[in-house]
N, C-alpha and C positions, 0 to 999 in steps of 0.2 A: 880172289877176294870176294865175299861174300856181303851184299849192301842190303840195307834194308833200309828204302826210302822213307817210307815212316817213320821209323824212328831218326834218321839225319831232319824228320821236318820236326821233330819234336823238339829235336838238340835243338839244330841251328834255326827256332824260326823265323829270327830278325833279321838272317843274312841268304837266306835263300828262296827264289822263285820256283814258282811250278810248273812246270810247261800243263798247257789243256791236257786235258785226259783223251785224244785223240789216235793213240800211235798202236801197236801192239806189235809182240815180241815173236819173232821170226826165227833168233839164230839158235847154236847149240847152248850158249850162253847166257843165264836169263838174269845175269844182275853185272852191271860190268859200270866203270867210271872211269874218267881222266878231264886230263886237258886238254880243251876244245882244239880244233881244226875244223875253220870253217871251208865250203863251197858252195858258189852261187851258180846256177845252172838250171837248161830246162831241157829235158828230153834229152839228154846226151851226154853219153858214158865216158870220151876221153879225155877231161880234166882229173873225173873220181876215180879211172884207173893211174894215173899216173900218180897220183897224191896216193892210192893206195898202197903203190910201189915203193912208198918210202917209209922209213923207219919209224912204225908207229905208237915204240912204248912207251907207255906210261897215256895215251891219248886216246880221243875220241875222234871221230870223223862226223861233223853232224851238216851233213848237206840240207841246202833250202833248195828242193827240185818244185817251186812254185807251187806246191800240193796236187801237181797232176798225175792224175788216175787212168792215163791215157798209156804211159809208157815206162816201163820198170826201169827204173835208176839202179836197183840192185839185183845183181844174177850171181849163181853162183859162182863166176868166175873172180870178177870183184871180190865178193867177200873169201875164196879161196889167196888172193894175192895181198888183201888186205890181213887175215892169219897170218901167214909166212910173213908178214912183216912186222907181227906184234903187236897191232893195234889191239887196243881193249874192245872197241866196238864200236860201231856206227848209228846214227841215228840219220834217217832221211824222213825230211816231208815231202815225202811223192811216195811212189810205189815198187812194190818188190817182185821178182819173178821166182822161178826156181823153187818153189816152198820147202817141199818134201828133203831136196838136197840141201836146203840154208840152216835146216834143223841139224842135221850131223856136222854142221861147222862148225871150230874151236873160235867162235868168235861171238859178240854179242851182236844183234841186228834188232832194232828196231826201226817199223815203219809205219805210213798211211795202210792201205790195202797189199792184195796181189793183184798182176796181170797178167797175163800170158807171154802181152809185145815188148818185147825190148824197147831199149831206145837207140838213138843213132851214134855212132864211133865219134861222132865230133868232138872238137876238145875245145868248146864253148863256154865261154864263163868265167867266175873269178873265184880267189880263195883269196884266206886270212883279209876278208873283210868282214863287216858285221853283220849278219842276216835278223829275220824278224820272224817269227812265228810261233803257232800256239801261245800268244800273247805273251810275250817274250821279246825281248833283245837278247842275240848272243851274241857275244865277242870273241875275236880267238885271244885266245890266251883265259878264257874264263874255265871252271871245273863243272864236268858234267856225271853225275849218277841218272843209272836209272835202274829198275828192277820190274817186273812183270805187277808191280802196282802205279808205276807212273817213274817220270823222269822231274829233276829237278836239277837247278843251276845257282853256281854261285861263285862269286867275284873270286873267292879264293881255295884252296882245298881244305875239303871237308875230314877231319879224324873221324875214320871207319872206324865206328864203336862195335 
């Protein structure tokens, strides 16, 4: 499915928010939407693996990794388990590692930067609560688009024109 954020802001622009213009686009995928799935987490990959691990059609993964640039939230391995599971794409506020390999994923990834360091196996944190960032509230269960001109959000699903 093919989005184009601008015009969903044109359509809907009484019902839809914009995240900052902060993120950029990582994966093989450069326009992808659903509904949200949240996770709360800082520096540590075994909640977003295991949420990865689950059936993610029709969805988004959009982690709040507290915007640190210290340690990759997303490697290729993540976004290999989160494909095989169907998500449309993920969104993290923190950092990605992997680059070169996250480009030939079937999946969308948008992020803060790259780092080289992983982050630690822990399985820290929470999901399907509501996170904050790029001056936003998200909720799970809300609709998220984005495309290589920016991401936006909205309380209910948006008709891809």
């Amino acid at each position: 499915m093919e989005i184009n954020t601008s015009q969903l802001c044109d359509t809907y622009a009484d019902l839809v928010d914009v995240i900052d213009p902060i993120f950029s686009n990582y994966g093989g995928i450069h326009s992808f939407g659903g509904k949200v799935v949240t996770i709360k987490c800082f520096e540590n990959i075994g909640l977003i693996e295991k949420v990865a691990s689950l059936d993610g059609e029709g969805k988004v993964l959009v982690i709040d990794g507290g915007g640190s640039t210290r340690r990759a939230l997303i490697d290729i391995n993540i976004a290999e388990i989160a494909s095989n599971n169907n998500w449309e794409g993920i969104i993290c506020y923190g950092s990605v590692r992997d680059v070169d390999a996250l480009e030939d994923t079937e999946i969308g990834i948008q992020g803060l930067v790259s780092i080289p360091v992983g982050a630690n196996d822990d399985e820290f944190g929470d999901n399907d609560v509501a996170i904050n960032f790029g001056g936003v509230t998200i909720l799970p269960d809300d609709y998220i688009y984005a495309d290589n001109t920016g991401i936006i959000l909205s309380p209910e699903p948006l008709e891809i024109i």
